[in-house]
C-alpha positions, -999 to +999 in steps of 0.1 A: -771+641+241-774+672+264-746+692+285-747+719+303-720+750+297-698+763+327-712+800+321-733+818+351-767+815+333-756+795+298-775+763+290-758+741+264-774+716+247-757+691+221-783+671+198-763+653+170-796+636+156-802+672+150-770+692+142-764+703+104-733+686+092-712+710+079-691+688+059-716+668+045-706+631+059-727+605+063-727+602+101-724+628+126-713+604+149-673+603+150-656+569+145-645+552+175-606+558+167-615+598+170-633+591+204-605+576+216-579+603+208-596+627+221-605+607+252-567+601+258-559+637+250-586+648+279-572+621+300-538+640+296-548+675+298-572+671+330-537+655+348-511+679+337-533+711+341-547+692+379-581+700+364-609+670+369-640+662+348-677+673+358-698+650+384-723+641+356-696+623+340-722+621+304-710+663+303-673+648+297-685+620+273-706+643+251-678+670+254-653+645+242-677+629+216-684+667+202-643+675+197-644+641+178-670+654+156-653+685+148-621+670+145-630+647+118-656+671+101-633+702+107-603+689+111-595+703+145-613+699+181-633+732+181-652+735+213-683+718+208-700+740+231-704+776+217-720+789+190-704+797+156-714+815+125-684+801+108-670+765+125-646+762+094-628+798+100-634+794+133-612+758+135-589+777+113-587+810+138-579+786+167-591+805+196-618+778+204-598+745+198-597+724+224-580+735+246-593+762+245-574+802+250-597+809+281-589+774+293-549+777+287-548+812+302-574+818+329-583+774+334-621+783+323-641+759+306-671+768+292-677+733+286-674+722+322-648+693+309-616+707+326-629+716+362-606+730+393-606+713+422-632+733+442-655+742+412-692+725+428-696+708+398-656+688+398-657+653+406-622+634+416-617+618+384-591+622+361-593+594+339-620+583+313-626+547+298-635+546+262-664+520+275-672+549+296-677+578+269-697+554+245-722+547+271-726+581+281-724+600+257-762+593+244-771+596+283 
């Protein structure tokens, strides 16, 4: 699964065949159950904060399947989008959780998930379906 990031030149690319799994689980896939909370929580952050997910919707699925990842394997949605030396003391620190301190203070997302209204790259939607994510996220 590929996304790209929200920064001027950054290129993002999420490949969970190939991502080292820092807690050792089987799977690097998230359980469905994870998806899906942090689908709803997206769902519920874009409409409170008036923010709308990217055109290429597969950047929102892969986003939200990436927080479900680290929220099971870190116990926290780190942003699934930056690079860490440390993702535990990172979770920990909080900075990058989802959502994140740039996002809360300044609405940027390096991820592209939570977009303003006249960012190029916003679509009108809101509102993602589980069926949605799951057949987008390997898009």
């Amino acid at each position: 699964s590929r996304a790209r990031g929200g920064g001027s030149d950054d290129v993002v690319e999420l490949d969970f065949d190939n991502m080292e799994d820092p807690a050792g689980a089987d799977s690097m896939e998230p359980e469905e159950k994870t998806i899906e909370t942090m689908r709803k929580f997206s769902n519920q952050y874009a409409r409170v904060t008036d923010t709308y997910f990217c055109s290429d919707l597969s950047v929102a699925a892969v986003v939200v399947t990436g927080l479900a990842h680290h929220k099971e394997t870190l116990g926290a949605p780190l942003c699934p989008c930056r690079h860490y030396e440390d993702k535990e003391r990172e979770a920990k620190n909080g900075y990058w959780n989802c959502p994140c301190v740039p996002m809360r203070e300044r609405h940027e997302c390096h991820c592209m998930l939570f977009l303003e209204k006249d960012n190029v790259f916003a679509s009108e939607v809101q509102h993602l379906e589980l069926e949605d994510i799951l057949k987008l996220k390997n898009t």
